[in-house]
C-alpha positions as CSV (number, residue, x, y, z in Angstrom):
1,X,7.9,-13.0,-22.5
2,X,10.0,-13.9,-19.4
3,X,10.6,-10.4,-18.8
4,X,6.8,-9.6,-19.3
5,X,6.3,-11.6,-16.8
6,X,8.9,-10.7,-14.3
7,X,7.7,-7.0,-14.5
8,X,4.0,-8.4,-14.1
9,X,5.0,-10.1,-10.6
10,X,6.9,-6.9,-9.9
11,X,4.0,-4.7,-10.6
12,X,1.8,-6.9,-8.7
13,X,4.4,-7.0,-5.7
14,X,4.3,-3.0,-5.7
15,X,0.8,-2.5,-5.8
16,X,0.3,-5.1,-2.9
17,X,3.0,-2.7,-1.3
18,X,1.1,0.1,-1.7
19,X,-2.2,-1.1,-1.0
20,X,-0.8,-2.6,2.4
21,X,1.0,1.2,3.1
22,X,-2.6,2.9,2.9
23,X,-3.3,2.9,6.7
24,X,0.7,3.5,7.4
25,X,1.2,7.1,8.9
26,X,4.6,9.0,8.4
27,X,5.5,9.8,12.2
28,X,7.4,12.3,11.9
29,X,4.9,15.0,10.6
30,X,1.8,12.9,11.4
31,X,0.7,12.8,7.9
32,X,-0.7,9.6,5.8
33,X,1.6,8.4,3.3
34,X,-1.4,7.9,1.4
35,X,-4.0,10.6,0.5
36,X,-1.5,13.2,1.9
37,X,-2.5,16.1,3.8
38,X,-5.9,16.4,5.4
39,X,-6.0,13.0,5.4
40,X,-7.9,13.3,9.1
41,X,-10.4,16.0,7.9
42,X,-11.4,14.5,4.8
43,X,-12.2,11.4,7.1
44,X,-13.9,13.2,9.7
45,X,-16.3,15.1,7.2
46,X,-16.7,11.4,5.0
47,X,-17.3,9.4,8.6
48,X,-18.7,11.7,10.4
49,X,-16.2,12.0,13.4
50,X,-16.7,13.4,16.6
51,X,-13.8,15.4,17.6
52,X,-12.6,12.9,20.1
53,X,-13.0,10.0,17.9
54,X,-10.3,12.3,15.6
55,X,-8.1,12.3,18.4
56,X,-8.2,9.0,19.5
57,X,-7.2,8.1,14.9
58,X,-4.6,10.8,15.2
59,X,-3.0,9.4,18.3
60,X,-3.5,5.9,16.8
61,X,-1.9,6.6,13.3
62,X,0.9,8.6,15.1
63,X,1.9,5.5,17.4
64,X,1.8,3.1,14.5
65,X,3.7,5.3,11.9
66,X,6.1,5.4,14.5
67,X,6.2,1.6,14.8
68,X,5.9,0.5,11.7
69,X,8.7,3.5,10.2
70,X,11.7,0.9,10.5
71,X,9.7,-1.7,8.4
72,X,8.7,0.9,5.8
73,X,12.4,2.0,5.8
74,X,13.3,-1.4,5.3
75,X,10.8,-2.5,2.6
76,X,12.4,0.7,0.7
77,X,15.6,-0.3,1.1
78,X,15.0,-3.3,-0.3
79,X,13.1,-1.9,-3.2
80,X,16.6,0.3,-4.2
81,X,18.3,-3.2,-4.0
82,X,15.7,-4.7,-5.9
83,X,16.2,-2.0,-8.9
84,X,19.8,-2.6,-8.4
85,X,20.0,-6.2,-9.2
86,X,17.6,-5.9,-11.8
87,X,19.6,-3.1,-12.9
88,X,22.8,-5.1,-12.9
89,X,21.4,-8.3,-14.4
90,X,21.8,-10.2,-11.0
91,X,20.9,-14.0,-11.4
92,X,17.4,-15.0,-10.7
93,X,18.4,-16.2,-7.4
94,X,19.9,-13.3,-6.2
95,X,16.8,-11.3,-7.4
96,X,14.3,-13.8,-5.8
97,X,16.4,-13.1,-2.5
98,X,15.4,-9.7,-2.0
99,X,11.8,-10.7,-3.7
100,X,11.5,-13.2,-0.3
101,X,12.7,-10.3,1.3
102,X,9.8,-8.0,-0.1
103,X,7.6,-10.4,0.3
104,X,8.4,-11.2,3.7
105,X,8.3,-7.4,4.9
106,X,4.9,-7.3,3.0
107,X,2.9,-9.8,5.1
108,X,4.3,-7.9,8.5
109,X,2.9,-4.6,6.7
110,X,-0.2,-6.1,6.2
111,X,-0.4,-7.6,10.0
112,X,0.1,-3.8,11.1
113,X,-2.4,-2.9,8.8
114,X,-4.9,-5.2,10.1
115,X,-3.9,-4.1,13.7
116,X,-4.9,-0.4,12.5
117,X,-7.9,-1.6,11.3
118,X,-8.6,-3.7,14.6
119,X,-8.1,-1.0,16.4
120,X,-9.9,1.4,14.3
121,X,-13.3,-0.4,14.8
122,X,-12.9,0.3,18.8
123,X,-13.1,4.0,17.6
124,X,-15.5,3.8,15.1
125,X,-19.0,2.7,15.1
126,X,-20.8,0.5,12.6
127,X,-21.7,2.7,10.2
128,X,-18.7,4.8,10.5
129,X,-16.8,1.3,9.6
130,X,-18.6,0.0,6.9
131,X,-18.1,4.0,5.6
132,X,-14.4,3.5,6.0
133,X,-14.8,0.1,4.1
134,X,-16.4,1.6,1.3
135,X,-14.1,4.5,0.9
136,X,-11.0,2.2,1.4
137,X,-12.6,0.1,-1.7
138,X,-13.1,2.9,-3.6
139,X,-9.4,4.2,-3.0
140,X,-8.2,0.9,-4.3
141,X,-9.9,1.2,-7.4
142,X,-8.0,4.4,-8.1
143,X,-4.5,3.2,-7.4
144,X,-5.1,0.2,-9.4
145,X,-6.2,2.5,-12.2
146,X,-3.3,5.3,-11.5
147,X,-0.9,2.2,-11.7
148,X,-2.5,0.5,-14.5
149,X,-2.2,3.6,-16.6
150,X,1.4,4.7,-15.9
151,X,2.6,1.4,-16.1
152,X,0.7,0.4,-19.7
153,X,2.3,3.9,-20.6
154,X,5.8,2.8,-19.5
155,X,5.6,-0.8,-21.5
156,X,4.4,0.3,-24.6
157,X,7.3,2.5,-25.2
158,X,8.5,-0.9,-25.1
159,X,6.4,-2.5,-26.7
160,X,5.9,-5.2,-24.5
161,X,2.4,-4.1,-22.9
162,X,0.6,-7.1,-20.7
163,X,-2.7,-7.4,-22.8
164,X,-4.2,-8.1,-18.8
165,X,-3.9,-6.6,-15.5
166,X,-2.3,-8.4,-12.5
167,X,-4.3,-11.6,-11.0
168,X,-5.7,-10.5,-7.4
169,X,-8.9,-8.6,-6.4
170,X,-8.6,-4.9,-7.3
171,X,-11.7,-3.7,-5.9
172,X,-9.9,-3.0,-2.6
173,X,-6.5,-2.9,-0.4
174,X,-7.8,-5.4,1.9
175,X,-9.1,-8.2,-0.9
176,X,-12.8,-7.8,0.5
């Protein structure tokens, strides 16, 4: 049952990770880490976009993918060091050392995030934002259901499968 529960934490901690990543740009070939290429397009047919408001998110995504790249190297560096203790049977404390760590790196993703998002409603205007809102929702739902299904998948080969999902709002990445 402890483990059950340590994987359920986990899970929960890696789906927070990803839903605080969804904004978070790869710099160095200006695409989204999440929704991959045409990332842009699809928002500027789904929003409705004017070709400089498409600039002015590309620019924006580009400048914070840049920023934000040594946190995101460091959250997945911490991730492999997570594996590896878990891996190795490391103590609890140990473990909940890099878990702070995580945890830690998490809440500055999520301040980035909301600084995208801050910025992001300079360039779009109402409607386009509550569009955005809607879509983000939407694109929660999906990874919470891609994660739910892979990792139910993964513990019954165990046999250990959580009869619930994690506690937390899984209608969207932002907990609206």
């Amino acid at each position: 049952m402890k483990n059950v529960l340590k994987g359920l934490w986990v899970g929960s901690l890696a789906v927070s990770l990803l839903a605080g990543f969804a904004l978070a740009v790869r710099a160095e070939d200006d695409k989204p880490m999440m929704g991959g290429p045409g990332r842009i397009e699809r928002m500027k047919e789904k929003l409705g976009l004017s070709d400089d408001q498409v600039t002015k998110i590309k620019d924006l995504f580009k400048k914070k993918g840049q920023e934000n790249k040594p946190l995101r190297d460091q959250v997945k560096i911490d991730m492999d060091t997570l594996q590896q203790k878990v891996d190795s049977k490391a103590s609890d404390g140990e473990i909940k050392k890099v878990l702070d760590a995580l945890s830690a790196d998490r809440q500055k993703l999520e301040s980035a995030r909301r600084e995208i998002e801050d910025q992001l409603k300079t360039i779009l205007t109402p409607t386009q934002q509550a569009k955005f809102v809607l879509s983000m929702k939407e694109r929660g739902r999906e990874m919470m259901g891609k994660w739910m299904k892979n990792h139910k998948s993964k513990m019954n080969k165990g046999n250990d499968a959580p009869s619930d999902p994690p506690a937390g709002d899984q209608g969207s990445p932002t907990g609206n």
